[in-house]
C-alpha positions as a Markdown table, in Angstrom:
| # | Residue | x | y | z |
|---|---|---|---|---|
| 1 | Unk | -48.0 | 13.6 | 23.1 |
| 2 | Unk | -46.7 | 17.0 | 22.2 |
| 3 | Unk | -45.2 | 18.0 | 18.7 |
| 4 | Unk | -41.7 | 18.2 | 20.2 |
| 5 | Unk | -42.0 | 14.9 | 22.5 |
| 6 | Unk | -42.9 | 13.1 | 19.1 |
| 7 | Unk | -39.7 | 15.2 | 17.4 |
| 8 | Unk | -38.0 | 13.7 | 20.6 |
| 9 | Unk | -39.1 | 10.4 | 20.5 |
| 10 | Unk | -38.5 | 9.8 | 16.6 |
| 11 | Unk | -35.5 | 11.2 | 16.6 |
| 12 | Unk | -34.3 | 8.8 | 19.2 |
| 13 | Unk | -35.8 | 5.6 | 17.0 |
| 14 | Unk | -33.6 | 6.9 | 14.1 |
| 15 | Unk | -30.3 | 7.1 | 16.2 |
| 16 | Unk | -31.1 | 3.8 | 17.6 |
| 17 | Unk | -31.5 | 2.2 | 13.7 |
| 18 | Unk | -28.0 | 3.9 | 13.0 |
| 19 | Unk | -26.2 | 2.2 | 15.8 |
| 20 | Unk | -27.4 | -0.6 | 15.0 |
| 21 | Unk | -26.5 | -0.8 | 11.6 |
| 22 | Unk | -23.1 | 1.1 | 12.4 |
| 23 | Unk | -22.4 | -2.1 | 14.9 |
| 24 | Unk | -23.2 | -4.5 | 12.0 |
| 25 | Unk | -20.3 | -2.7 | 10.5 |
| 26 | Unk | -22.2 | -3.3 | 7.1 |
| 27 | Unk | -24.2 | -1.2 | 4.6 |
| 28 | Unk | -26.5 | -3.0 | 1.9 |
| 29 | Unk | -24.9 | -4.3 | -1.8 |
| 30 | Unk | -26.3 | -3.3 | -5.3 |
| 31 | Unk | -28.5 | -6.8 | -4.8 |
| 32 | Unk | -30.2 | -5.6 | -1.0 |
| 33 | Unk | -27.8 | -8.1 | 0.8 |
| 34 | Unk | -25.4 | -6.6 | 3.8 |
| 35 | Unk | -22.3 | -6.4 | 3.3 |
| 36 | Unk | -19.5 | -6.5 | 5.6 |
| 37 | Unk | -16.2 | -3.8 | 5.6 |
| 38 | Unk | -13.3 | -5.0 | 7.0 |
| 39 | Unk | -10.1 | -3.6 | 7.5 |
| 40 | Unk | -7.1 | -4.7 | 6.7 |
| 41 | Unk | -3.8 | -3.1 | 7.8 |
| 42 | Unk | -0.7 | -4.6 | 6.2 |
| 43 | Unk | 2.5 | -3.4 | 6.3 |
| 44 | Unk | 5.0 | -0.6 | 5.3 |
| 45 | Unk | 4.9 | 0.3 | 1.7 |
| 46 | Unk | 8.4 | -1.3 | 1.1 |
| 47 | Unk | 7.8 | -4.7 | 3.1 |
| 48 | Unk | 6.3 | -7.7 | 1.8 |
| 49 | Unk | 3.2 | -7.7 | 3.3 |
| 50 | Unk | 1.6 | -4.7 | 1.5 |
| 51 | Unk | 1.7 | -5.9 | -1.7 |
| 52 | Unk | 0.1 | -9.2 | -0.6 |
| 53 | Unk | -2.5 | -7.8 | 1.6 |
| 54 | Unk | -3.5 | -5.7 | -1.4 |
| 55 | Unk | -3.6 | -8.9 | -3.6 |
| 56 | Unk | -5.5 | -10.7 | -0.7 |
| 57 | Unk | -8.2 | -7.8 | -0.2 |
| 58 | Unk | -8.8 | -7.9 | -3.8 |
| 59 | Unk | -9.5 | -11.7 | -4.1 |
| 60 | Unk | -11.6 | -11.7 | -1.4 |
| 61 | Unk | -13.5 | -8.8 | -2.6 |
| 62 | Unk | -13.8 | -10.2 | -6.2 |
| 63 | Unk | -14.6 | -14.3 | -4.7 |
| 64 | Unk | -17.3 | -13.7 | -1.8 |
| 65 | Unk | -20.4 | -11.7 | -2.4 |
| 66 | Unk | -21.3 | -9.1 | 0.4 |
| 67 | Unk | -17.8 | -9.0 | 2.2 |
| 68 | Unk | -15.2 | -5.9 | 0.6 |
| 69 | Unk | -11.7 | -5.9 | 2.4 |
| 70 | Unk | -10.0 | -2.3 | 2.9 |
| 71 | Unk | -5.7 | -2.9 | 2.7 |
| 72 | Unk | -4.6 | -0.4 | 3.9 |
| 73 | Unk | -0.3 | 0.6 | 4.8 |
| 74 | Unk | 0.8 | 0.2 | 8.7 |
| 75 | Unk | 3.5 | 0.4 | 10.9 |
| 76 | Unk | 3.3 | -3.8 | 11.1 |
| 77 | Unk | 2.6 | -6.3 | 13.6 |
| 78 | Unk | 1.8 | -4.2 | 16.9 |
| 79 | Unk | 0.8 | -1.8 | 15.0 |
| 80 | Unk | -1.7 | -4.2 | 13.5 |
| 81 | Unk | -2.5 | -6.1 | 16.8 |
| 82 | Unk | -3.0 | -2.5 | 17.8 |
| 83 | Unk | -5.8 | -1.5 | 16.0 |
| 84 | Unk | -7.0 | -4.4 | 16.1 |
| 85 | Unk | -7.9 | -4.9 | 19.9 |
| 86 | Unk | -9.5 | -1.2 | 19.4 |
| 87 | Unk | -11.8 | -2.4 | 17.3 |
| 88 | Unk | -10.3 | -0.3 | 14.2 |
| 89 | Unk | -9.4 | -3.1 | 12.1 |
| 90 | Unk | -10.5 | -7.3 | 11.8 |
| 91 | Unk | -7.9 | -9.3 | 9.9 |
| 92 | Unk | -4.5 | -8.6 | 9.7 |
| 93 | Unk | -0.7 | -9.6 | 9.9 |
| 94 | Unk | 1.6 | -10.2 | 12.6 |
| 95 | Unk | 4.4 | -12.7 | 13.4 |
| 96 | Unk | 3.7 | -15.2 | 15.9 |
| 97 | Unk | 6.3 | -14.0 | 19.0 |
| 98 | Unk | 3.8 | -10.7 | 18.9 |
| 99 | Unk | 1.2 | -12.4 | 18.8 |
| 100 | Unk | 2.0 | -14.6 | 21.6 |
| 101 | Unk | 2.6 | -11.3 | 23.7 |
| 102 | Unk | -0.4 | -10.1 | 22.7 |
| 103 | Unk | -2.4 | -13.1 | 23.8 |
| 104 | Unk | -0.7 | -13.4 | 26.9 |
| 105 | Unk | -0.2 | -9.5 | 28.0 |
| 106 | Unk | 3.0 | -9.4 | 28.1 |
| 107 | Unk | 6.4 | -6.9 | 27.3 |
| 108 | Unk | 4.9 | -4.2 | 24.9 |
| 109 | Unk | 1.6 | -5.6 | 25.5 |
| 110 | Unk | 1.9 | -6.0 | 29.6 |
| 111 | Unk | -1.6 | -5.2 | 31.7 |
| 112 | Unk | -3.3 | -5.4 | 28.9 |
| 113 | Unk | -4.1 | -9.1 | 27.2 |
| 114 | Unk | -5.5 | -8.8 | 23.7 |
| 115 | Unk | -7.4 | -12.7 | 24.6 |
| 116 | Unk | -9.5 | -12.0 | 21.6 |
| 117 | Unk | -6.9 | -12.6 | 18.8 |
| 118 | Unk | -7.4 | -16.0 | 16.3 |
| 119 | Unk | -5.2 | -17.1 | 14.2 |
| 120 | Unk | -6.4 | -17.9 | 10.5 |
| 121 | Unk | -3.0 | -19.3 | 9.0 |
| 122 | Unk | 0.4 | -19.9 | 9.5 |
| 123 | Unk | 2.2 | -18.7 | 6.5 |
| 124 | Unk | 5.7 | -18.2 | 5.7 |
| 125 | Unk | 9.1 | -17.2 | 8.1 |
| 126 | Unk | 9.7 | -14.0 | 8.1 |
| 127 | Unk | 14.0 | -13.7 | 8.5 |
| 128 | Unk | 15.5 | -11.1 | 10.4 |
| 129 | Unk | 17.9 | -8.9 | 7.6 |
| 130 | Unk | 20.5 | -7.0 | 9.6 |
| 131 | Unk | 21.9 | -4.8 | 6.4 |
| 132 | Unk | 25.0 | -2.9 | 7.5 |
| 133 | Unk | 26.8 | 0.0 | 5.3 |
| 134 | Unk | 30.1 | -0.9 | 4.2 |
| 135 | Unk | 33.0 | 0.6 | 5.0 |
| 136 | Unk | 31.3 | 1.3 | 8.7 |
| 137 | Unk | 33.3 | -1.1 | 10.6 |
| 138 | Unk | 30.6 | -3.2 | 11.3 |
| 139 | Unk | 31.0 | -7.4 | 11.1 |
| 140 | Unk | 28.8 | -8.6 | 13.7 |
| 141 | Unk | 25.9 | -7.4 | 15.2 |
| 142 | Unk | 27.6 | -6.2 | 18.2 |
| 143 | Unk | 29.7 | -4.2 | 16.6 |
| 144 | Unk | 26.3 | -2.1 | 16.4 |
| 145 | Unk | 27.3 | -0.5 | 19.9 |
| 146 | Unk | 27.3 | 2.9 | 19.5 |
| 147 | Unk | 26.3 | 2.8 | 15.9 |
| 148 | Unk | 23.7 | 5.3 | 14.1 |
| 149 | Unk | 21.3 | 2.4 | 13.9 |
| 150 | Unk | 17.4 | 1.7 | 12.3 |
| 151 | Unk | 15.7 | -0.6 | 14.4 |
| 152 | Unk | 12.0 | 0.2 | 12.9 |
| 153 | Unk | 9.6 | 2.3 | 13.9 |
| 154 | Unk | 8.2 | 2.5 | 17.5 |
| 155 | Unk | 6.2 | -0.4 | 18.1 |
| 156 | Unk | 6.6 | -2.2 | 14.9 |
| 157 | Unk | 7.9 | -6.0 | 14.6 |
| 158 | Unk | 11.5 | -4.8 | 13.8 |
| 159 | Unk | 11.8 | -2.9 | 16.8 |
| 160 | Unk | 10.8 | -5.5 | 19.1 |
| 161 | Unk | 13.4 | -7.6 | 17.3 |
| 162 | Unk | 15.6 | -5.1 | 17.9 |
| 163 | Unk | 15.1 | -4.9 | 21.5 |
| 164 | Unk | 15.4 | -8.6 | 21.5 |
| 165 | Unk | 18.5 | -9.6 | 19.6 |
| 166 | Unk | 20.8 | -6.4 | 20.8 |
| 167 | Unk | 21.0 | -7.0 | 24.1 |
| 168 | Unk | 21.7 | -10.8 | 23.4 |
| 169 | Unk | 24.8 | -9.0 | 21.9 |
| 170 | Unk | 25.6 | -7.1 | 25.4 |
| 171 | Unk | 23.7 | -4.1 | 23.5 |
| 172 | Unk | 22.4 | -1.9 | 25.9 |
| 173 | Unk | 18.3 | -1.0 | 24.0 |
| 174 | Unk | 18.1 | 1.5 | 23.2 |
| 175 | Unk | 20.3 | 3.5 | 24.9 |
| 176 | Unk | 23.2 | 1.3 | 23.3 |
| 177 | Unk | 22.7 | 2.8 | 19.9 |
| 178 | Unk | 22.0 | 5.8 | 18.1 |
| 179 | Unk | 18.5 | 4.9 | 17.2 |
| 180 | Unk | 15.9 | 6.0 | 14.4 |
| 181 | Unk | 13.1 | 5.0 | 14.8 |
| 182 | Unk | 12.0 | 5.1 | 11.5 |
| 183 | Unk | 10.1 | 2.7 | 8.8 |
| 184 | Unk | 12.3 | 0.5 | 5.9 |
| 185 | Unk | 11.4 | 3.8 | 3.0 |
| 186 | Unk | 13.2 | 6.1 | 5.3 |
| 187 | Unk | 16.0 | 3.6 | 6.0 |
| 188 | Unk | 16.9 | 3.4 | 2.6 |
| 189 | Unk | 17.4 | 6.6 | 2.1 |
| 190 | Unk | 19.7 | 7.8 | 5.6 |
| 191 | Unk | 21.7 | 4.6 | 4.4 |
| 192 | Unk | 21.2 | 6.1 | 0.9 |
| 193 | Unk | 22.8 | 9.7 | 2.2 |
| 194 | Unk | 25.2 | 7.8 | 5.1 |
| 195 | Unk | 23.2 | 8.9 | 8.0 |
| 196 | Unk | 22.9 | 5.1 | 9.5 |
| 197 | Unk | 25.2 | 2.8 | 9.6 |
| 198 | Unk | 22.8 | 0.0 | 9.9 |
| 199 | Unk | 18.7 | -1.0 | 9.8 |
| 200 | Unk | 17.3 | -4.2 | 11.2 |
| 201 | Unk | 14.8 | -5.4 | 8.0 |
| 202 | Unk | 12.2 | -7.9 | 9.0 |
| 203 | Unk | 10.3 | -9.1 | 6.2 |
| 204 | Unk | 9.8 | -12.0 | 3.8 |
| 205 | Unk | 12.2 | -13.2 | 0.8 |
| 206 | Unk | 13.0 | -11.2 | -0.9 |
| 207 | Unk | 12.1 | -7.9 | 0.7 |
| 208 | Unk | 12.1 | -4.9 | -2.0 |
| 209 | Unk | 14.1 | -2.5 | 1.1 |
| 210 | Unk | 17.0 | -5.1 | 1.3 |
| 211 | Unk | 17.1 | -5.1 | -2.7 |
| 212 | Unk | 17.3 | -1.4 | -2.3 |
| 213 | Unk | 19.8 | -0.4 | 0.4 |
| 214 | Unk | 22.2 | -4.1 | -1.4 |
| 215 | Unk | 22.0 | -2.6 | -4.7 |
| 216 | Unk | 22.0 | 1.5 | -4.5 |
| 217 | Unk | 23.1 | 2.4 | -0.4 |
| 218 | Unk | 26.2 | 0.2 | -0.4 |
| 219 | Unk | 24.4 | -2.1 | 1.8 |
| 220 | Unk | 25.1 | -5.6 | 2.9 |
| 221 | Unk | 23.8 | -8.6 | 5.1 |
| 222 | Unk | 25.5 | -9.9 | 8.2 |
| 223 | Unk | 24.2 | -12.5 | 10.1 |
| 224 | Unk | 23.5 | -14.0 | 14.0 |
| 225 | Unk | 26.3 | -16.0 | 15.1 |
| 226 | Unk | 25.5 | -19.8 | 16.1 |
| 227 | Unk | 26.0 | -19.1 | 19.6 |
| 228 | Unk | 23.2 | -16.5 | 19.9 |
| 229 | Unk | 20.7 | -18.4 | 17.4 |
| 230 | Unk | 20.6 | -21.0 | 20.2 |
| 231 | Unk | 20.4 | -18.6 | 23.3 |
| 232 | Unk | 17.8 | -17.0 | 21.6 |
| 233 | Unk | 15.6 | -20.0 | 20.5 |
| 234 | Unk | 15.9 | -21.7 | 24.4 |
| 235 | Unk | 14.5 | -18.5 | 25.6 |
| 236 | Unk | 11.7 | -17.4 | 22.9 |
| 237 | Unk | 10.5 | -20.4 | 21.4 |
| 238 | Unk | 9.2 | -19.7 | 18.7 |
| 239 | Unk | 12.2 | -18.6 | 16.6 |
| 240 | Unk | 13.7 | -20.9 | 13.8 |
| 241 | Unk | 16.8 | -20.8 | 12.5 |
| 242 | Unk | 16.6 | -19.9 | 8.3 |
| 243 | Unk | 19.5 | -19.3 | 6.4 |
| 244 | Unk | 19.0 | -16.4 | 3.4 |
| 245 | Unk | 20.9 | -18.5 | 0.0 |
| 246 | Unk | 23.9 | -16.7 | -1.7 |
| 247 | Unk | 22.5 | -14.6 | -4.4 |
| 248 | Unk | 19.4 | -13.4 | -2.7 |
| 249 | Unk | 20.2 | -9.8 | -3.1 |
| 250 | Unk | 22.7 | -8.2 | -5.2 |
| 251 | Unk | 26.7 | -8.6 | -4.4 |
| 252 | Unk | 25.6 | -11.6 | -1.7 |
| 253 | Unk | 28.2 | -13.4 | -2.3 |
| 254 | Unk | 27.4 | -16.6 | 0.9 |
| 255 | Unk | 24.9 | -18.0 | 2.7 |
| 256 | Unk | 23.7 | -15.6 | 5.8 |
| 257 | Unk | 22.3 | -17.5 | 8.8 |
| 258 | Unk | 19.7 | -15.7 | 10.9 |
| 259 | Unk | 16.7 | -16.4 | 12.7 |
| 260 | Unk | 13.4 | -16.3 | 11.7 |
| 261 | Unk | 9.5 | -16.2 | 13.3 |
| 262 | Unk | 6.1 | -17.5 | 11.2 |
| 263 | Unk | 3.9 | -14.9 | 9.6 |
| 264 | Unk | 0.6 | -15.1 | 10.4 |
| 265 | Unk | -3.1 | -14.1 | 9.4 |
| 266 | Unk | -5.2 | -13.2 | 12.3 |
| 267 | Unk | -8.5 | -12.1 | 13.0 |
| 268 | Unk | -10.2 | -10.7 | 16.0 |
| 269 | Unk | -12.7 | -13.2 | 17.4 |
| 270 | Unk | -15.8 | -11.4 | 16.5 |
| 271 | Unk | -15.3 | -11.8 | 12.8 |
| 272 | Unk | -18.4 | -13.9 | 12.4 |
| 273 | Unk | -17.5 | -17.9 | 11.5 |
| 274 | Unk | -18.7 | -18.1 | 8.0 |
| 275 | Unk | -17.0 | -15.0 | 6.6 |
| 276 | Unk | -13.4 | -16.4 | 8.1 |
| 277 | Unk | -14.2 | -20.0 | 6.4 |
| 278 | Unk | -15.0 | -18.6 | 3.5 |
| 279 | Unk | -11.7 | -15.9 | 3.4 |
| 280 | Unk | -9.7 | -19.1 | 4.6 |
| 281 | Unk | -10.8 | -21.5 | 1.7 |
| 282 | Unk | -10.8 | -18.7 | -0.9 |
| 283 | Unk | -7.2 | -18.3 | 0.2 |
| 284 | Unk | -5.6 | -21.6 | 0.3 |
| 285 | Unk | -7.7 | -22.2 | -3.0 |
| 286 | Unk | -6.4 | -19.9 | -5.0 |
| 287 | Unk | -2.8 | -18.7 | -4.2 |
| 288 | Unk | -1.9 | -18.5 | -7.4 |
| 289 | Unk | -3.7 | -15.9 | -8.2 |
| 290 | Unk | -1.4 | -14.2 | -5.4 |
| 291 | Unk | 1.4 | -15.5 | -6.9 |
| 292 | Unk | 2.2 | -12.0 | -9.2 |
| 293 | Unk | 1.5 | -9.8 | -6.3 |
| 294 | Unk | 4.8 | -11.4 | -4.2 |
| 295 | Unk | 7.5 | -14.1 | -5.1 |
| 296 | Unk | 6.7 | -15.3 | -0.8 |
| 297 | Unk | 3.4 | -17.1 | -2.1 |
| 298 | Unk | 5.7 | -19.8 | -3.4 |
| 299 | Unk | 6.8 | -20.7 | 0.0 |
| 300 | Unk | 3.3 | -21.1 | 1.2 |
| 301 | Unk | 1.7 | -24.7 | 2.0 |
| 302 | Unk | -1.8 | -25.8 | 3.3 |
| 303 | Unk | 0.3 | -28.3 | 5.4 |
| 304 | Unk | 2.1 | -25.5 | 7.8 |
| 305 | Unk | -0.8 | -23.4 | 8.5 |
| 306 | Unk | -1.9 | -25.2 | 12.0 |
| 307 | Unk | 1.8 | -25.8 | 12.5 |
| 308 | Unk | 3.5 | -23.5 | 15.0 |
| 309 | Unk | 1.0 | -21.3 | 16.3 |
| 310 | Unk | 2.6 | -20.4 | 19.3 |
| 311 | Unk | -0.3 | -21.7 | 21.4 |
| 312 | Unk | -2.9 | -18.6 | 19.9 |
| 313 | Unk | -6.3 | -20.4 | 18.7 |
| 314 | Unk | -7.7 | -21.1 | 15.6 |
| 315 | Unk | -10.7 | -18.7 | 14.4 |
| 316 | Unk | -13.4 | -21.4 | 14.9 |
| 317 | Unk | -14.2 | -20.2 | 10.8 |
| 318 | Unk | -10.4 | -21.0 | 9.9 |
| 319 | Unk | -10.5 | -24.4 | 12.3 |
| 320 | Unk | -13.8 | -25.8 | 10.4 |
| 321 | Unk | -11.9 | -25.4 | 7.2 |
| 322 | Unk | -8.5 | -26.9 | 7.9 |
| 323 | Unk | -10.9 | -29.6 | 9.6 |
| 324 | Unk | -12.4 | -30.6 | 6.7 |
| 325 | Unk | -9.4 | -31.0 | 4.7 |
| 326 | Unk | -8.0 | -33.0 | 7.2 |
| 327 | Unk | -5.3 | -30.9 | 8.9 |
| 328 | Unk | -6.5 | -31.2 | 12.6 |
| 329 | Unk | -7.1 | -34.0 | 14.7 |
């Protein structure tokens, strides 16, 4: 064999080691074990989510040797479902009705089935927060029609409730409002400057945009009437009912009744079994260290994470872990 056969041949061993390695998505520790990168897409910076992702990455980075978890800011749930099924990111967030269309290919996700989601845990209800200006005119939702309106960004969990719950109102989406399609920072500030009228927040309690557009854009919640809480939860079933308590946000003066979907941790299916059971029992085992990073830990429990799932499967990691402490039959 020639000099530049063996230049050839060598050079072909050396790609074939990096693929390799580049598929293991790993790189070797300080101690010579591999260690695993996943990413992590959260949430918008303003959301609830982002905050505890961050806390979450962190705990798992500092409580399992070899596996380091990159949080990183996203658009939310499709978003995240998204990258996901491209192979750009391995545990995430997402509500379960996303999920669910994800898993079963169908609205934003039609023609194209993302079958290899898992679900790691149920978490908390996520409330839909219609915030209105005052002094627009606006009492109900429908009153929307027409309105300058923020119903999220494209593709992210608010605007596919928004494309849900408007036309339950006769809303024509979007053509029914004047839409932004823009994330909860940039909401705050057009309600801020009186550019919307209106912004469709969907995020845990308390959410730090709602606290924002209450307390300095002369913002306020309204609610979903009875009537359309039930039309809704006969035709997408997994939506509860959840009532935000007087006194959530500043100048709340009553209860506001709205409907709600489960949060959810997720994983893609290739996530090897070990490293999800040991991210699921470092997790439930230690939320409050998660505690400082978002008042929503308090409203997890252990008991609702196999509860509600929309019919997505458990990661088998997650599964042997909730098995063991009892939680499945």
């Amino acid at each position: 064999m020639n000099g530049k056969k063996k230049s050839y041949v060598l050079f072909l061993c050396l790609l074939s080691m990096v693929l390799v390695l580049s598929a293991c998505g790993g790189e070797k520790s300080s101690n010579g074990e591999r260690q695993q990168n996943l990413n992590f897409p959260t949430a918008s910076t303003t959301g609830t989510i982002y905050p505890l992702g961050s806390a979450m990455a962190n705990l798992w980075g500092t409580e399992i040797e070899g596996v380091r978890v990159n949080a990183q800011a996203s658009n939310g749930g499709v978003d995240n479902l998204n990258q996901m099924k491209a192979g750009e990111a391995h545990i995430s967030f997402a509500t379960s009705g996303i999920i669910w269309e994800a898993y079963n290919g169908e609205r934003g996700f039609k023609d194209r089935k993302y079958e290899d989601v898992r679900i790691v845990a149920g978490l908390y209800y996520n409330p839909n927060q219609f915030v209105v200006r005052k002094g627009s005119g606006i009492e109900s939702i429908g009153d929307l029609k027409g309105k300058k309106f923020a119903p999220g960004t494209t593709g992210s969990t608010p605007e596919v409730e928004s494309s849900i719950i408007l036309p339950a109102y006769g809303i024509e989406y979007p053509d029914g409002i004047d839409a932004n399609f823009v994330g909860f920072t940039e909401a705050i500030d057009l309600m801020r400057n009186k550019q919307i009228d209106g912004a469709l927040i969907q995020a845990g309690l308390p959410t730090a945009a709602v606290t924002e557009m209450t307390s300095t854009a002369d913002g306020e919640l309204i609610g979903i009437e009875p009537e359309i809480r039930k039309q809704l939860m006969e035709e997408y079933p997994w939506y509860s009912e959840m009532t935000i308590p007087a006194g959530t946000y500043e100048g709340q003066e009553e209860d506001v009744d709205t409907l709600a979907i489960k949060m959810m941790l997720m994983a893609d299916a290739s996530v090897d079994e070990e490293t999800i059971y040991q991210m699921t029992k470092v997790f439930w085992e230690n939320l409050d260290k998660l505690e400082s990073s978002h008042s929503i830990v308090q409203q997890m429990d252990i008991k609702n994470a196999v509860t509600e799932l929309a019919g997505i499967p458990l990661h088998e990691g997650a599964k042997r872990y909730y098995e063991e402490k009892g939680l499945l039959d």
